[in-house]
C-alpha positions as CSV (number, residue, x, y, z in Angstrom):
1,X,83.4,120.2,96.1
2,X,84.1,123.8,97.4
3,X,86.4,124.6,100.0
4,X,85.5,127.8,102.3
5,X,88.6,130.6,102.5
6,X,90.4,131.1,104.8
7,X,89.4,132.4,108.2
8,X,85.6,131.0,107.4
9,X,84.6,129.3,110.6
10,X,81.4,127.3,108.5
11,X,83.8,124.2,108.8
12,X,84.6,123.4,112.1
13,X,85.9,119.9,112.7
14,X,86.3,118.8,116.0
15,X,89.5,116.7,116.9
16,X,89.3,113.6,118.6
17,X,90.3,114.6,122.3
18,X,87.7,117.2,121.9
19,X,85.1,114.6,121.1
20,X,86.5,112.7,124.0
21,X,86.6,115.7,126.3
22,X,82.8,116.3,125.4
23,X,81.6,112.7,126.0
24,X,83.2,112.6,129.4
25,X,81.8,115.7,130.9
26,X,78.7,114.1,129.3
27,X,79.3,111.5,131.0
28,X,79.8,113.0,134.7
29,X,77.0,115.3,134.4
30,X,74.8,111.7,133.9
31,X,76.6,110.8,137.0
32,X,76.3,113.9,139.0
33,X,72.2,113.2,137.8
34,X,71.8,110.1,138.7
35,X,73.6,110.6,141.9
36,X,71.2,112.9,143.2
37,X,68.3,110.7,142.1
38,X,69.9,107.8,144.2
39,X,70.2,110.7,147.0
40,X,67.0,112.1,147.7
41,X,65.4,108.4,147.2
42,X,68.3,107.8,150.0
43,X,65.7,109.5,151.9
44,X,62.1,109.5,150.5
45,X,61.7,105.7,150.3
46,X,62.7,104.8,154.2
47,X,60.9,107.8,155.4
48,X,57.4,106.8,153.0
49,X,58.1,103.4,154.6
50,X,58.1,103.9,157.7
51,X,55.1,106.5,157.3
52,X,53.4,104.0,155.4
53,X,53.8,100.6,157.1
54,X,50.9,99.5,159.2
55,X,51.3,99.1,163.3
56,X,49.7,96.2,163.8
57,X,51.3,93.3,162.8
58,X,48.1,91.2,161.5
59,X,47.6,94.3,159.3
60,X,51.0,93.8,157.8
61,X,50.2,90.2,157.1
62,X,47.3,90.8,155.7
63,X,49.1,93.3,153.3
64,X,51.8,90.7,152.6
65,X,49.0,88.3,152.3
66,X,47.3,90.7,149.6
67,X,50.4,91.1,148.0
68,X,52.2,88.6,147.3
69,X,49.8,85.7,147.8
70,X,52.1,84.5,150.7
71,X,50.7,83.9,154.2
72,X,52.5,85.0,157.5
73,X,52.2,84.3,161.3
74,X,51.6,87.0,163.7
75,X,54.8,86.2,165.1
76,X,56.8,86.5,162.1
77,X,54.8,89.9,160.6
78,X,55.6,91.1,164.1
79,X,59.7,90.0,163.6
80,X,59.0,91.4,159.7
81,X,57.7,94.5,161.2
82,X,60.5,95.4,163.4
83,X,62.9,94.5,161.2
84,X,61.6,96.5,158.4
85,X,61.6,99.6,160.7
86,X,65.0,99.3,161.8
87,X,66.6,98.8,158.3
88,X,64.5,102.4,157.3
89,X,65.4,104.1,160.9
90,X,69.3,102.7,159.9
91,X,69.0,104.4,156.5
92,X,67.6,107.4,157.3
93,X,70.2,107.6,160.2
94,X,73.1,106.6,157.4
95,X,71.8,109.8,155.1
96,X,71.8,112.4,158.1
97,X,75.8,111.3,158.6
98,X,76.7,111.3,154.7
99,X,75.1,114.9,154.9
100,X,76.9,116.2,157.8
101,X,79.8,114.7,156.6
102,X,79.3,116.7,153.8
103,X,78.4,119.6,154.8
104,X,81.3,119.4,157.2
105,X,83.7,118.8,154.4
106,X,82.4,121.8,152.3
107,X,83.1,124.4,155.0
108,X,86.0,126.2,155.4
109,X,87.5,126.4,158.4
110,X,89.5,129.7,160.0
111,X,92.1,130.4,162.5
112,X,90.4,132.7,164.9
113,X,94.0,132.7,167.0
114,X,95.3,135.8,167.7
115,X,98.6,136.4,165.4
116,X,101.5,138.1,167.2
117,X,102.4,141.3,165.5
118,X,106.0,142.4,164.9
119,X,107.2,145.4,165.8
């Protein structure tokens, strides 16, 4: 076995809180990842929803009925249908909040005051 000389940088061994160091910044950029993922489908899957979702109630059945095999009432696809659009209009209204809290939190505020000068 050869050893390199001294000052030879061809054997660099990390130490352990290096390797630690390393895995945890892997770790929040994963995070960071799959934060924005659960983000922006925060808002895509409410909003294709509601786009989506038929407005006639028999039409929903029959889509439930297609499905899932599972037969509905007009009265409850109508109940289903109203429900279903105010759990995406609540969502969509929870991610416009989170983002102008946010965006509210990332400004900077200033004092525009005027300062008294000393003479």
């Amino acid at each position: 076995m050869r050893l390199p000389a001294e000052g030879d940088k061809s054997v660099n061994s990390p130490q352990c809180c290096q390797r630690k160091l390393r895995t945890s910044r892997d770790a929040r950029q994963q995070r960071t990842w799959l934060r924005r993922i659960r983000e922006v489908a925060g808002w895509i899957v409410p909003g294709a929803l509601l786009a989506l979702m038929p407005k006639c109630p028999m039409c929903l059945a029959a889509y439930v009925a297609l499905c899932s095999g599972l037969t509905m009432s007009c009265s409850s696809a109508h109940t289903l249908m109203r429900t279903l659009t105010a759990l995406c209009i609540g969502t969509l209204a929870l991610c416009v909040v989170r983002c102008v809290v946010n965006c509210r939190q990332n400004t900077q505020t200033f004092n525009l005051q005027p300062t008294q000068t000393r003479s």
